[in-house]
N, C-alpha and C positions, 0 to 999 in steps of 0.2 A: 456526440454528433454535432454538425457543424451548426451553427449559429444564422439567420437568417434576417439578412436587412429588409423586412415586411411591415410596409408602412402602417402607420398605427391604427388608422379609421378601421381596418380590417380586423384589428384585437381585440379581444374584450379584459375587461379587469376580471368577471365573476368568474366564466370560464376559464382563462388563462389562467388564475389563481387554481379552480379546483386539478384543472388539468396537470400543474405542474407539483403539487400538493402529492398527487398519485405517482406522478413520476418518480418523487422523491422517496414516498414509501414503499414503492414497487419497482425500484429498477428494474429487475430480472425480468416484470411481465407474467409474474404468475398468478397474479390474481386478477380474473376479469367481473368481478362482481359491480355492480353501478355504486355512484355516490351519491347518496338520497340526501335531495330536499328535502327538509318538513316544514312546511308554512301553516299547518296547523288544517287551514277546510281544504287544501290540494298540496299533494307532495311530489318531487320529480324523481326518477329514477335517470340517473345522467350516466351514458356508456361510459365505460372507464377508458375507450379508446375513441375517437371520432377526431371531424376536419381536418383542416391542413394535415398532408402528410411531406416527407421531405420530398418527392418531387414536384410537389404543389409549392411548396416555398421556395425551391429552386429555379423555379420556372418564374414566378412571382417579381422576387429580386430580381434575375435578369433582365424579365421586360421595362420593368420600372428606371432600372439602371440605363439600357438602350436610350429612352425620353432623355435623364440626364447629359446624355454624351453626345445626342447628335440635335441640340437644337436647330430648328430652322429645316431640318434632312425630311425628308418623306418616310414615315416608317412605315410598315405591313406586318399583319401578322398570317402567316398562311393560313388556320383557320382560328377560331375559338381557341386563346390562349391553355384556359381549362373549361371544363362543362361548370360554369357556375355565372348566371347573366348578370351577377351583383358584378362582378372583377372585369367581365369582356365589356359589359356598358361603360365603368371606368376606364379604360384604357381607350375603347374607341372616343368617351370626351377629351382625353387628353389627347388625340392626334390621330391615334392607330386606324387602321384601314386594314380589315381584312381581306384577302383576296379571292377564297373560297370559303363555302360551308363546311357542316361536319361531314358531309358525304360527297365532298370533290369539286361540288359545281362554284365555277371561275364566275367571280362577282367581278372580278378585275385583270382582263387579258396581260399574260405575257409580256403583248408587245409595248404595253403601257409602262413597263420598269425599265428602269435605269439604271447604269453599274454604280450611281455617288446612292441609291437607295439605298433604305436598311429594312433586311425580310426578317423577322422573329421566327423561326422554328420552335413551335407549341410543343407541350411536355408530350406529348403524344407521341411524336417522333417525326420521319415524311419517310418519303420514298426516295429509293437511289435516282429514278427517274425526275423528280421534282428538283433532289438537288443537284442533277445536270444540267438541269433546265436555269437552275438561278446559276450554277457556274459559267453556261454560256451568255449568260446576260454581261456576266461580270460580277454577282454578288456572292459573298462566300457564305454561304450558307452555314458554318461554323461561328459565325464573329457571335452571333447573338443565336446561339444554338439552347433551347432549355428542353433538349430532350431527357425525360425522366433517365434518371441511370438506372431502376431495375425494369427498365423496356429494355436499354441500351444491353442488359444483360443478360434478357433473351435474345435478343440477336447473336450476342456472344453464342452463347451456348447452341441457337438453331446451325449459328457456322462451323461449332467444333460437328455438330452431328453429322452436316454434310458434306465434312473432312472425312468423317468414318464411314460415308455413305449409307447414310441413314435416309431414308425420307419423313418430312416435318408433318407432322400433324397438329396444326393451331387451333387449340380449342377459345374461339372466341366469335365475332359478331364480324360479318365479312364485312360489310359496309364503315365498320367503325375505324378512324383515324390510325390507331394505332395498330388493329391488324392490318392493316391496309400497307400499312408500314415494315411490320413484322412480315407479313407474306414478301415484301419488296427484296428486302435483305437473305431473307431462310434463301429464296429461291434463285439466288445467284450460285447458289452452294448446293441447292437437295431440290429434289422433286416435294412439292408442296402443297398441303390440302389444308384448307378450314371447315370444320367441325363446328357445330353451335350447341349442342346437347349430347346429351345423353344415349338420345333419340336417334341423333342421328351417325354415335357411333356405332352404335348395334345396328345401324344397317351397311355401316363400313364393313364390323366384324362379322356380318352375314355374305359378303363379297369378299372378303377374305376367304372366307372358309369354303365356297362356294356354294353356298345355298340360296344365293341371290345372283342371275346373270351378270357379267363384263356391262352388258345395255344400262344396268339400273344404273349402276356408278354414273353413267354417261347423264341419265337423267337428272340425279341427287347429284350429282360434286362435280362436273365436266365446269362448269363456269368459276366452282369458286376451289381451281386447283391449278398446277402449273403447266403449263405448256406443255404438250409431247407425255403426258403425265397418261403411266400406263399400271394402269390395275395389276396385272399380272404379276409387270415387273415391279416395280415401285411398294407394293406393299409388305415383300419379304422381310422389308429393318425399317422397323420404324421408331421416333421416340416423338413422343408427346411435348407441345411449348403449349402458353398458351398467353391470351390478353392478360393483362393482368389485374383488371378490374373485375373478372369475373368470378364467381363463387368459388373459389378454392377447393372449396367439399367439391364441385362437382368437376372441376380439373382432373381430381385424384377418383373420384370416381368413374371418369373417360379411361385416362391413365392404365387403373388398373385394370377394368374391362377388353380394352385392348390387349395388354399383358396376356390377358387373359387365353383372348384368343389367341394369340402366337403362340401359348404354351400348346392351346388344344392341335393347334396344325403341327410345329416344330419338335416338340417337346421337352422336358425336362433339361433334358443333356444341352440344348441347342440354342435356349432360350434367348439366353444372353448375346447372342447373333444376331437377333433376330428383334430383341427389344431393350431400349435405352433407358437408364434411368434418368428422368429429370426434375423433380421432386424440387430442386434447388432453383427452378425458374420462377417460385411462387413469390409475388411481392409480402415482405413481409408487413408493409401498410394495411393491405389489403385483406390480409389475414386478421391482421389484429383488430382491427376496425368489424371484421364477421366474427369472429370469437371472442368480440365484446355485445356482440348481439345476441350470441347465443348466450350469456350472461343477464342479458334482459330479458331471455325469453325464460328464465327460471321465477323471475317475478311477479306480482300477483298484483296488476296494472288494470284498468281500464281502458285504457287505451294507447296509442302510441302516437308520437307526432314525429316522421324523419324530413330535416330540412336539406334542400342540393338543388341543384340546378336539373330540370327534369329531362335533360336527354343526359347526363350523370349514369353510365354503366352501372360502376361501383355503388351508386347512392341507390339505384331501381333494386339492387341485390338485398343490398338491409331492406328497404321495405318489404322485399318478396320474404324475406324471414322473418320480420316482424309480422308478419298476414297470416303466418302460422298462427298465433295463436291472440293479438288483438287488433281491434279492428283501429285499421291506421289510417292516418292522415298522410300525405307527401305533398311539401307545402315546398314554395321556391322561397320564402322571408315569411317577416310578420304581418307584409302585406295582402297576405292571402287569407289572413283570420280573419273574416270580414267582422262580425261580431262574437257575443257569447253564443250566438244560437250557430250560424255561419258559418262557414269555413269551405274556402275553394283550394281546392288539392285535385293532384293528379292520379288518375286510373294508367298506373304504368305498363299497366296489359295492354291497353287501348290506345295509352299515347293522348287521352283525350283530359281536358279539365270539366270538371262535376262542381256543383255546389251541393255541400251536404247540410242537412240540420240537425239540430240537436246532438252535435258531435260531442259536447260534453255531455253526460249523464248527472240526472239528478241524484247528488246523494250527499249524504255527511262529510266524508272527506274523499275526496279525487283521489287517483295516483294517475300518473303520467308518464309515460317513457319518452325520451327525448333522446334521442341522435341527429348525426350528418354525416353528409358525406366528405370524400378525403377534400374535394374540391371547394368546402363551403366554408366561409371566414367564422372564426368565432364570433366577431361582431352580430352574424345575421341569429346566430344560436340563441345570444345574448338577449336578442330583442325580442325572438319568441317566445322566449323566456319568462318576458318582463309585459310582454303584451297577453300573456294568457293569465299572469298571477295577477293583472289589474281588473279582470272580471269576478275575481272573488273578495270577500268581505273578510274584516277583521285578520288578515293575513300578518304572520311574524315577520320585523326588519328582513330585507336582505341583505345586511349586512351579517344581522348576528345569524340569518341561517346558514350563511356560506362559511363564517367563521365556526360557528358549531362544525359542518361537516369537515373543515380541514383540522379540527381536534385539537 
């Protein structure tokens, strides 16, 4: 896999060492077991997959490189390069000026750019409407493009679908960048709906099936579907894409339930008429990053700490799997450990920050689970790392702990 010009404040030695340690004994990716710290009174259980993923480093390099090549230029990035406020605050010191939010709203009109500008397209992706909007300005929207390429690869695949006339069903978060993006694309080609759960495809597959009026649809999905988008007609072929930060398990859980229903109305013989497989749209980052989680959820921990930037799809998902079974922290750096007692984390249900205490538990020896999300540097991993094993007493080198674990 390609190589990544990623300035260095954002790497760490411990991490990068363990991380690349695993790489080398596991190429294939079969084992998702954690790599344990033991520092003797607290030990860490570290995901065997977590941060930067390649369209995070992709994106990364590009904007970085943009700075280098246009000194003196005005740059922009359309919104939040990635969901991680340690990278977007660097880059807005070095120059960059965003010109909207994560949900659309223009901090910096239109008519304020320039064709000598330079706009960064965030790994997220944009809309075919945004980038006609920068072509009639005069800026090519391509020079400094860091669209993830497995977004880029659900679009591929929503286009072949609505070559065979399929209609899209986007399983992901409507307001979020890159569905926002994904619907722009699908529905040049297909009649198009986003889905956000489970929940609410079972009441898709209840209007399928007719057990649910034409009316409900209009209620649930009229705003976040396509134009002229008709129940009747439209739900005969369909195939599932989806974000690709969102829980995998429950993609393929959408996925199939829809299957589902097509078999009940169509049947056996028909199926395949009627439903598409798309299985291959899943980011593999994404994956491995959640079935390195289900890897820590087999361990016998006290607690969990996931670090990302807290509007981070991808990063809110490991936390909702690590809630399963301990009780976690979602921190954005080391600055949110206030103390050994302290700790300010985010309630990703709520969207709200809490201060909690007594987040460590008294006892002989700790265990800790530690991850992040694709969008968070090792650097910040590092420091929480190094800021949680300074509140314990008589702890082993870390040097010779991380040299123990790489064997």
């Amino acid at each position: 896999m390609k190589e990544f010009n990623i300035p260095a404040f954002y790497r760490s030695s411990v991490i990068g060492a363990i991380k690349q340690n695993r790489k080398d004994s596991d190429p294939r990716k079969k084992d998702f077991t954690p790599t344990v710290l033991d520092f003797g009174p607290v030990r860490f259980f570290i995901a065997r997959h977590f941060g930067f993923c390649y369209g995070v480093e992709n994106a990364i390099e590009i904007s970085y490189r943009a700075l280098e090549e246009n000194p003196g230029k005005r740059i922009f990035l359309l919104s939040q390069m990635i969901h991680n406020p340690e990278v977007n605050n660097d880059l807005q010191q070095r120059g960059i000026k965003f010109i909207m939010d994560t949900e659309g709203k223009q901090f910096i009109p239109w008519s304020e750019l320039k064709s000598d500008d330079i706009v960064i397209i965030p790994a997220f992706g944009t809309t075919l409407e945004i980038e006609k909007k920068l072509n009639e300005i005069g800026i090519n929207p391509q020079t400094y493009n860091t669209t993830c390429p497995f977004v880029e690869r659900v679009w591929k695949k929503s286009e072949k679908l609505g070559q065979d006339n399929h209609t899209i069903i986007i399983h992901g978060k409507s307001n979020h960048e890159e569905t926002r993006a994904t619907f722009s694309h699908s529905n040049q080609t297909a009649p198009t709906l986003v889905v956000k759960d489970i929940k609410e495809a079972k009441l898709l597959g209840d209007i399928i099936l007719g057990k649910l009026p034409v009316s409900d649809f209009e209620n649930y999905f009229r705003a976040r579907s396509s134009a002229n988008f008709s129940p009747e007609k439209d739900l005969a072929r369909i195939g599932v894409v989806n974000q690709t930060t969102m829980l995998a398990t429950e993609t393929q859980e959408i996925a199939d339930y829809l299957k589902n229903i097509m078999l009940l109305k169509f049947g056996e013989a028909d199926l395949k008429k009627h439903f598409a497989d798309t299985r291959d749209t899943l980011c593999y980052a994404t994956n491995d990053n959640q079935q390195a989680t289900y890897g820590l959820l087999e361990q016998d921990a006290d607690l969990a700490i996931v670090v990302g930037g807290y509007n981070s799809s991808n990063t809110s998902h490991l936390v909702e799997l690590c809630e399963r079974k301990f009780p976690t922290y979602f921190i954005s750096s080391d600055r949110e450990i206030i103390s050994q007692t302290d700790i300010r984390h985010c309630n990703f249900h709520t969207h709200e920050l809490k201060i909690s205490q007594n987040y460590l538990p008294q006892k002989e020896k700790l265990s800790i689970v530690l991850t992040s999300g694709a969008s968070c540097p090792d650097a910040i991993v590092d420091a929480v790392l190094k800021k949680l094993l300074s509140y314990f007493k008589e702890v082993r080198p870390l040097e010779e702990v991380v040299e123990e674990a790489l064997g």
